[in-house]
C-alpha positions as a Markdown table, in Angstrom:
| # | Residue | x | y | z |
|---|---|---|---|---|
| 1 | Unk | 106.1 | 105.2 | -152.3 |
| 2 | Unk | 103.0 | 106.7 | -151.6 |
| 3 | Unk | 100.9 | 103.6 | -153.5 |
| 4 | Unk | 102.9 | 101.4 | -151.5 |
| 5 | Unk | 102.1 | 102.3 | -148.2 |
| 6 | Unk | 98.6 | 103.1 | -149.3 |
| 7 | Unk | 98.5 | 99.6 | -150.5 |
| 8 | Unk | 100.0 | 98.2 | -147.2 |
| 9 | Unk | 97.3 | 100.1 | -145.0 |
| 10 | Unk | 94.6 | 98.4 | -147.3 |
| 11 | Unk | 96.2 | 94.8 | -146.5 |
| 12 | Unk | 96.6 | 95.6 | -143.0 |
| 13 | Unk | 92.8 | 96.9 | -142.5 |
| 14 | Unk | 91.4 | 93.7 | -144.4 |
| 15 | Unk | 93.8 | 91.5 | -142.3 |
| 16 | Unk | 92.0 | 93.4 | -138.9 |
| 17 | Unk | 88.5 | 93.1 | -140.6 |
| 18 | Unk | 88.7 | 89.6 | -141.1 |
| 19 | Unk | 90.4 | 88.7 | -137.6 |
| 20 | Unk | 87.4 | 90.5 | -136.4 |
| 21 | Unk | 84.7 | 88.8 | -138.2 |
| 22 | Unk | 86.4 | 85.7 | -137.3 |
| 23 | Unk | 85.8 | 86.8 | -133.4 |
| 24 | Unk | 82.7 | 87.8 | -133.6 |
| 25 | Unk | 81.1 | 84.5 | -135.1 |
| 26 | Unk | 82.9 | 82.4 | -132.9 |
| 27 | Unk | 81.3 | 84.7 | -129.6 |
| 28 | Unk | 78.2 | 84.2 | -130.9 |
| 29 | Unk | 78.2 | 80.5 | -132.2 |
| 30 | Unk | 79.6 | 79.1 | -128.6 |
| 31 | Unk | 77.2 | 77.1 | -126.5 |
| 32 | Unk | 76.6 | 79.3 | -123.6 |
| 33 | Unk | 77.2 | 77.7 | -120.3 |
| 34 | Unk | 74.8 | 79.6 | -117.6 |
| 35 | Unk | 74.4 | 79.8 | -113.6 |
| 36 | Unk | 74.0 | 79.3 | -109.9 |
| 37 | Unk | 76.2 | 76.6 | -108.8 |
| 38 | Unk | 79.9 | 77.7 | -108.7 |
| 39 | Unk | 82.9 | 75.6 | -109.5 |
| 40 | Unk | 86.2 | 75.4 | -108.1 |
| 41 | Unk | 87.3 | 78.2 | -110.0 |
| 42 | Unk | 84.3 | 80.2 | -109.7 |
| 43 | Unk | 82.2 | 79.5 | -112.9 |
| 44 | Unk | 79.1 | 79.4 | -112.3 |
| 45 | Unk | 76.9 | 76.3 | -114.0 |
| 46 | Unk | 73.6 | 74.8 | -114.1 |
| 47 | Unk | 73.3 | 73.5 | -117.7 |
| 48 | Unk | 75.9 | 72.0 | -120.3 |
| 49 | Unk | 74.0 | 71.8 | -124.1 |
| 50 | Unk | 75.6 | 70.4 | -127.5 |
| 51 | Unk | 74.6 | 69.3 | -130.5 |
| 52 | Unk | 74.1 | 65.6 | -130.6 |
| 53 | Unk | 76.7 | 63.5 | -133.9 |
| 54 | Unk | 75.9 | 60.4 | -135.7 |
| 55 | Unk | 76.5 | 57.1 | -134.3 |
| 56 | Unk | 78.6 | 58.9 | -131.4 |
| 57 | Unk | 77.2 | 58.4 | -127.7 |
| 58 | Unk | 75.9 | 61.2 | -125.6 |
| 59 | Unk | 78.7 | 60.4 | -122.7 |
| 60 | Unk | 81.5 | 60.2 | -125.3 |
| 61 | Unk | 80.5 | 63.9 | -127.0 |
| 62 | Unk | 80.1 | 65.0 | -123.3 |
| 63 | Unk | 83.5 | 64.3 | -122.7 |
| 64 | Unk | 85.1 | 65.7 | -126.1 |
| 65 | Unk | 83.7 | 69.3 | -124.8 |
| 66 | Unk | 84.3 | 69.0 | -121.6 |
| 67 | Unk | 85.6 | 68.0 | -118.0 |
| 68 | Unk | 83.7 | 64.9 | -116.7 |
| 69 | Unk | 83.6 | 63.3 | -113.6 |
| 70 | Unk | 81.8 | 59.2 | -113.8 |
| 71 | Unk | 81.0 | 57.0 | -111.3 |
| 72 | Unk | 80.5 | 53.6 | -112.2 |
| 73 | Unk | 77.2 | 51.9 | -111.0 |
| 74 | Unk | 75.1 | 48.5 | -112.0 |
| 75 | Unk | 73.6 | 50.6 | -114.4 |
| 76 | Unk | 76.2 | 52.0 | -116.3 |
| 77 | Unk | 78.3 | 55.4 | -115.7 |
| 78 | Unk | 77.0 | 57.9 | -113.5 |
| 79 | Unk | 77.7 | 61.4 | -113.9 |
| 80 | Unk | 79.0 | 63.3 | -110.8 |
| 81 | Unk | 80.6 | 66.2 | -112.0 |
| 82 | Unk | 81.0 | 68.5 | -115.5 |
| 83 | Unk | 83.5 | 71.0 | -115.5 |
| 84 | Unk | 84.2 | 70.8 | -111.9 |
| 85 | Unk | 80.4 | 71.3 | -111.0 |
| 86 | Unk | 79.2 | 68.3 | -108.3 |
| 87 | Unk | 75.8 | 68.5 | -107.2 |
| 88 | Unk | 74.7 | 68.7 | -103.6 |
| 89 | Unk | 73.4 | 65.6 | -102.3 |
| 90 | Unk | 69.2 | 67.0 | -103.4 |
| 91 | Unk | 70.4 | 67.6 | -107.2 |
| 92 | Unk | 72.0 | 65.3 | -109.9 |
| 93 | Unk | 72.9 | 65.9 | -113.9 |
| 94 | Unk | 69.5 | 65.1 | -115.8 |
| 95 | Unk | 70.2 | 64.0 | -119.2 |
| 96 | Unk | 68.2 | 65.5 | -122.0 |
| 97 | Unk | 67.3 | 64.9 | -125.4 |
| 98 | Unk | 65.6 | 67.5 | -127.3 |
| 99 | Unk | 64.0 | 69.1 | -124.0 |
| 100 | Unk | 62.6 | 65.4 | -123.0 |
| 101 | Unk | 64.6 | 63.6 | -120.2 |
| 102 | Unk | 66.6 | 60.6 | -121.8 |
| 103 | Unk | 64.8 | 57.3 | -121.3 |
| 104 | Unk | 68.8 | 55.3 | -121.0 |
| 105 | Unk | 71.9 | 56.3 | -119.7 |
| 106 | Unk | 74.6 | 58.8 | -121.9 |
| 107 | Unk | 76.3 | 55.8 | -122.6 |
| 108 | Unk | 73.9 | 53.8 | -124.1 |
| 109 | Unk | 72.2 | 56.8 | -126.0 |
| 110 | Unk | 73.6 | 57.2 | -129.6 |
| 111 | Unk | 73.1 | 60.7 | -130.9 |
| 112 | Unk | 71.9 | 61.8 | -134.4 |
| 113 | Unk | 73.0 | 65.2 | -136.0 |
| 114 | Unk | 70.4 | 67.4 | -135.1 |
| 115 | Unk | 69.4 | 67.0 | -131.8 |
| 116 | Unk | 69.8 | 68.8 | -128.8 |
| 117 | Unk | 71.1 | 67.3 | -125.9 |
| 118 | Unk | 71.5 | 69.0 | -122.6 |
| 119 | Unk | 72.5 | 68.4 | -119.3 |
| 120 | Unk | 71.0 | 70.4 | -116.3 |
| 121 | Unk | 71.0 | 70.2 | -113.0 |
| 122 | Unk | 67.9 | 68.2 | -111.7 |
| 123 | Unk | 66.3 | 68.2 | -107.9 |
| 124 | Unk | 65.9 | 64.7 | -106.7 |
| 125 | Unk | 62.3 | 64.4 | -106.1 |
């Protein structure tokens, strides 16, 4: 009896181990979401980042990871809130590829694995 509760320990402390590694990697590997405007639930926001897919557009990723408010213009869809976050009337959500500011809209912009696309909270200038 002793081997067999022995044994049962060592199953139950690998179990634990790996539930543990498994938390730790995914707290680590999450795209952090950071600060100063608050939403309705008191988040705080100022920039949304992902990884960009093959042949998927930027708007259509956006949405798969997260809530997104659209307006629709003569130019396309205009993005008035993420996550519950709607910019005052000086700011609006720049769209950015690899650090440079997209030159077309997120829904005309087809990603490529690899890149790194990031919205951030812009003052209208």
């Amino acid at each position: 009896m002793s081997n067999f509760l022995r044994a049962k320990r060592v199953e139950i402390f690998i179990i634990v181990a790996i539930v543990a590694a498994i938390g730790v990697v995914y707290a680590f590997t999450r795209k952090p979401v950071t600060a100063p405007t608050t939403t309705e639930n008191n988040q705080q926001i100022s920039s949304v980042t992902y990884d960009g897919q093959d042949g998927r557009n930027a708007l259509d990723l956006l949405k798969v990871f997260h809530q997104v408010d659209t307006k629709d213009t003569s130019y396309g869809p205009m993005i008035i809130g993420i996550d519950g976050v709607k910019p005052d009337s000086s700011h609006y959500w720049g769209f950015y590829v690899d650090g440079k500011l997209a030159d077309r809209g997120a829904d005309q912009y087809i990603t490529k694995n690899g890149e790194h696309i990031e919205w951030k909270l812009d003052k209208i200038e």
